[in-house]
N, C-alpha and C positions, 0 to 999 in steps of 0.2 A: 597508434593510439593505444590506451590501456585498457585492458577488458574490463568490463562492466560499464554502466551506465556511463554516457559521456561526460565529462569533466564541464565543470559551468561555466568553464572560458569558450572551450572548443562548442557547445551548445550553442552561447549567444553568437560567438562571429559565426561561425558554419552553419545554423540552423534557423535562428530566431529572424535574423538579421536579413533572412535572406527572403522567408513569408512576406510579400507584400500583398497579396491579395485583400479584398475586404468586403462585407455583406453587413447592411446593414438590422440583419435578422443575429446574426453573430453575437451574442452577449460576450464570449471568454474564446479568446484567442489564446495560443499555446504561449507560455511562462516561465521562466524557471521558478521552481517550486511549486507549479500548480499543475496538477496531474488530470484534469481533464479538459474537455472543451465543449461548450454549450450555445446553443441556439436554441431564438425564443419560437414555438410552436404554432403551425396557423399562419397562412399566410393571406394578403388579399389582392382586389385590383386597383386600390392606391397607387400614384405617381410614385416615384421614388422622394421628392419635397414632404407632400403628403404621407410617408411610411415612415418617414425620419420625427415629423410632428405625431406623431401617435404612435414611434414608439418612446418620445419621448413626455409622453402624456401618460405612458401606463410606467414608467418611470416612479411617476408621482402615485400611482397604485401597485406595488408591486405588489399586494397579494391576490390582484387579477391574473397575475403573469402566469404561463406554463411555459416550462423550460426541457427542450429535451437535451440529455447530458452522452458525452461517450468519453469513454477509457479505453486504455490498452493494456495487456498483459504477453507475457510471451516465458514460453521455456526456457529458454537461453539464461544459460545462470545458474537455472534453480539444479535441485538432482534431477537424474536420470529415473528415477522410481517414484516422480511424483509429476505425473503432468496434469493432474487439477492444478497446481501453482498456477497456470499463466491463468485462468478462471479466475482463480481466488486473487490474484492483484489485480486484476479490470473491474470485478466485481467490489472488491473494499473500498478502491479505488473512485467508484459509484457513490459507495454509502457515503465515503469523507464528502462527499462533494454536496449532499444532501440528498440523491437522489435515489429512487427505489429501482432496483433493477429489473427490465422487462426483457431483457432478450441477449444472445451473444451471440457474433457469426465467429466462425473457426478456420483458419486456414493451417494446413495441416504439410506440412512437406516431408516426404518418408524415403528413409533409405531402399536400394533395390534389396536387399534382404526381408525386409517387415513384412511377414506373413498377416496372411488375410485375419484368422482369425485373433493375433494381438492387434490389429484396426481395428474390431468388433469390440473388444476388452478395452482400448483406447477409449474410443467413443460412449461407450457405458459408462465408462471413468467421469466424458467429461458431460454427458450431460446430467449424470447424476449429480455433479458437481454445479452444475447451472441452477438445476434445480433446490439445490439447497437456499438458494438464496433469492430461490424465486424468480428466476430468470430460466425462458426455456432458450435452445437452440434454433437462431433462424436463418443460418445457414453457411455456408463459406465455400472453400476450395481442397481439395487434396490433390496432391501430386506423386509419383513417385518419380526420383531424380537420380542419378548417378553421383551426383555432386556433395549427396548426405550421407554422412556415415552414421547418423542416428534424429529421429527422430525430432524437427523442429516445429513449435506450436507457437501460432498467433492470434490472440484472442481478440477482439474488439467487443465490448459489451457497451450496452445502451440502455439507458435510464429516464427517468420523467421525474420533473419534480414542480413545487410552484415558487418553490424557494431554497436558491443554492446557498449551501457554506460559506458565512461570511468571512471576512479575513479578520486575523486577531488584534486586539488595541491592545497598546503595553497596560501594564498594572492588570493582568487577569491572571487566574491561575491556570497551570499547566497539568492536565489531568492525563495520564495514562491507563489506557482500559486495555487490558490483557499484560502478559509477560514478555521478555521480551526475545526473541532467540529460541520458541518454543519449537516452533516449526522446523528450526533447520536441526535442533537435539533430537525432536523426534526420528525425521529421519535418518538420522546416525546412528541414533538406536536400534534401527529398522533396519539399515543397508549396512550398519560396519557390527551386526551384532554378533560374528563371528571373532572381533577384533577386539570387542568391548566387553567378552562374556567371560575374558581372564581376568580384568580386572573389577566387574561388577557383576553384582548380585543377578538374578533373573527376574526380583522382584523389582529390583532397582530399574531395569530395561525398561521395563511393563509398565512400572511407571511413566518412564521419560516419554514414550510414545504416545501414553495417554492426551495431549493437550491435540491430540490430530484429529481424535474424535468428536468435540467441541466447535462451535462457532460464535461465538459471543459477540463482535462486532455489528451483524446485523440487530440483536438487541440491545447492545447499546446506543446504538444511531439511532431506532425508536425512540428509548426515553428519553436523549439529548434533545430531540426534535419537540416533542412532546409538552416538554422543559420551556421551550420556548428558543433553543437552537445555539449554536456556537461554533464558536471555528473549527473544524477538525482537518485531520493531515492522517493517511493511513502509514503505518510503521512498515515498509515492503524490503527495499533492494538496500543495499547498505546498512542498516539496521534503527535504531532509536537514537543514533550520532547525525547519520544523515536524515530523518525526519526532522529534527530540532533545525539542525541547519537548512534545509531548504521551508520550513515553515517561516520562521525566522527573515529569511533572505526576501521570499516573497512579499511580506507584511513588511517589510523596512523597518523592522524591531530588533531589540535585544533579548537577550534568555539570561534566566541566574537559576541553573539546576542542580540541583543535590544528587550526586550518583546513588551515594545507598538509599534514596530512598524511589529508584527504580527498579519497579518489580522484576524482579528474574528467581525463575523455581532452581533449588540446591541440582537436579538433577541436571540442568542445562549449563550451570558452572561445572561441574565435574566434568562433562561432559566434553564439554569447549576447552578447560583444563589439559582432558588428554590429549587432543590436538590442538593446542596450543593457538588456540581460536580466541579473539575478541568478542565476546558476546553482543557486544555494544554498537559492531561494524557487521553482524551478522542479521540475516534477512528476516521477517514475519510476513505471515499471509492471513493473519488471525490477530491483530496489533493495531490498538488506534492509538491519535495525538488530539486533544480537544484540549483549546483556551476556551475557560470558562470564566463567568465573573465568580462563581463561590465555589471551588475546588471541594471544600470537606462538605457542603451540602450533599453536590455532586454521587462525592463517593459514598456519604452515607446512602442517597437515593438510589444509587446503582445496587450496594451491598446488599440492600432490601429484596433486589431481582437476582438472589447471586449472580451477579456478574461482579469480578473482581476491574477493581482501579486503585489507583494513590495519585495524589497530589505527590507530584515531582519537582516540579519550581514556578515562578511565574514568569511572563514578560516585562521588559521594560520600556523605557523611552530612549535611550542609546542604540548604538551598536553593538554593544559588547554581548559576547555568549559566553557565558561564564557557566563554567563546572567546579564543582564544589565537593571535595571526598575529605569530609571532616574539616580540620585546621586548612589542609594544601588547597589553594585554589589555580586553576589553570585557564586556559580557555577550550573552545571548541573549533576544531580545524575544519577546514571543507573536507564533504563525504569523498571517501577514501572508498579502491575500489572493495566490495563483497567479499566479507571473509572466505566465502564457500569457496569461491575462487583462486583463491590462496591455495585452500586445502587441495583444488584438481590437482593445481601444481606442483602440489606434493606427490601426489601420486603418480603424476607423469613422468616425475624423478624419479622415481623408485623402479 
């Protein structure tokens, strides 16, 4: 199989197809394109007859409902010098889904090299990282194994909400909030800045690294919510190509999206330039996707919080996912694997 996330054929027959299990507490069983899974909270001493009638009773009220939500995240992919990533995709991961994040367990698997005290610096790493977004650490596994030559993290984060992310109806607009490909520039900037410091400035770096400072998605899933709510899709593994496509896939819609009018900072073009990167197939950890009904509202409302967004295209009522760079129009492929992963493979050649 190809590294990165699995392929959406290999998923359905291998994975999807094979869950038969079933609870009737279970709102969201696992999907392609839907990145978490959620049960309704509270249980009683109802029959199972009787559980099914009353949960099909608060159906008709869903703003009684509470829903606890979980995601996954994991290192695998992302750099070597950034293991809040697997945090920060369970956690966005959360907010796309609606829900506000309470907690994340950690399962931690280390090579026999990993001195004790980068485990103490790890763990500072990541519950500082939990806690940015409001979520503490409630617990996991560590191992140390022979079997690892570096450091592997699995995150599981847990969320509450009373109301999960709907899915998107065609004819809305397609709002992007943050940039896209910020996160994996920065750390290029940070880990090859030996590489990159012949052909850019210092001030240029300093810049690129700056969007790691930042976290903008948790406030924008407030005022989305706030708003009165919509569909969102976090921008993670593959980049803002595979977002579209599995948001898309999931809803049984079409897309008609404008490239240039997807945000990407000059510094993460140049950037992706010298390594001959797609910005477009490249990861974010700080990147959402929201169908909304009034896009320039939206952004104007967002602009107001600086938090940056653009209207990028809308949905449709077809199939078709249509890209659009001026006059040429093309289509969009299924997610392709993570550019970042191209690049190891450069490096493993060299």
């Amino acid at each position: 199989m190809r590294k990165g996330k699995l392929t959406q054929a290999v998923l359905a027959r291998s994975v999807l197809r094979v869950l038969e299990r079933r609870r009737e507490d279970i709102v969201r069983y696992p999907e392609y394109g839907c990145g978490y899974g959620a049960f309704e909270t509270g249980g009683n001493d109802k029959g199972t007859a009787d559980k099914k009638a009353d949960i099909l009773s608060r159906e008709r009220e869903h703003q009684t409902r509470r829903f606890t939500v979980t995601t996954c995240g994991s290192s695998a992919g992302f750099p070597e010098n950034a293991p809040e990533s697997a945090v920060r995709e369970a956690c966005v991961q959360l907010l796309a889904a609606g829900a506000e994040p309470v907690g994340v367990t950690v399962n931690l698997i280390l090579p026999e090299t990993f001195e004790e005290a980068d485990l103490k610096q790890l763990m500072r790493k990541l519950d500082e990282t939990a806690g940015s977004y409001g979520a503490g650490v409630l617990g996991g596994h560590t191992e140390v194994t022979g079997q690892a030559d570096q450091p592997l993290i699995a995150v599981t984060a847990v969320g509450q909400t009373e109301r999960l992310s709907p899915a998107p109806e065609p004819d809305m607009d397609l709002v992007m909030i943050g940039t896209i490909a910020s996160t994996a520039a920065a750390k290029l900037a940070q880990g090859a800045r030996a590489q990159l410091s012949g052909h850019f400035s210092e001030a240029f770096l300093q810049d690129a690294a700056k969007p790691e400072e930042e976290l903008t998605v948790p406030r924008a899933v407030k005022h989305l919510q706030s708003s009165g709510g919509c569909a969102m899709k976090a921008v993670i593994r593959g980049g803002i190509f595979a977002a579209l496509w599995e948001m898309a896939e999931h809803a049984g819609i079409g897309l008609d999206v404008e490239l240039k009018q997807i945000p990407v900072r000059q510094e993460t073009i140049e950037i992706c330039e010298f390594f001959s990167l797609n910005p477009y197939q490249l990861f974010s950890t700080d990147t959402l996707l929201a169908a909304v009904p009034d896009g320039a509202r939206t952004v104007r409302e967002l602009a107001a919080e600086h938090i940056p967004a653009a209207v990028i295209g809308r949905t449709t009522a077809g199939r078709e996912r249509i890209l659009r760079n001026g006059e040429e129009v093309r289509y969009l492929d299924k997610p392709q694997t993570d550019e970042w992963y191209r690049l190891q493979d450069k490096k493993e050649e060299v």
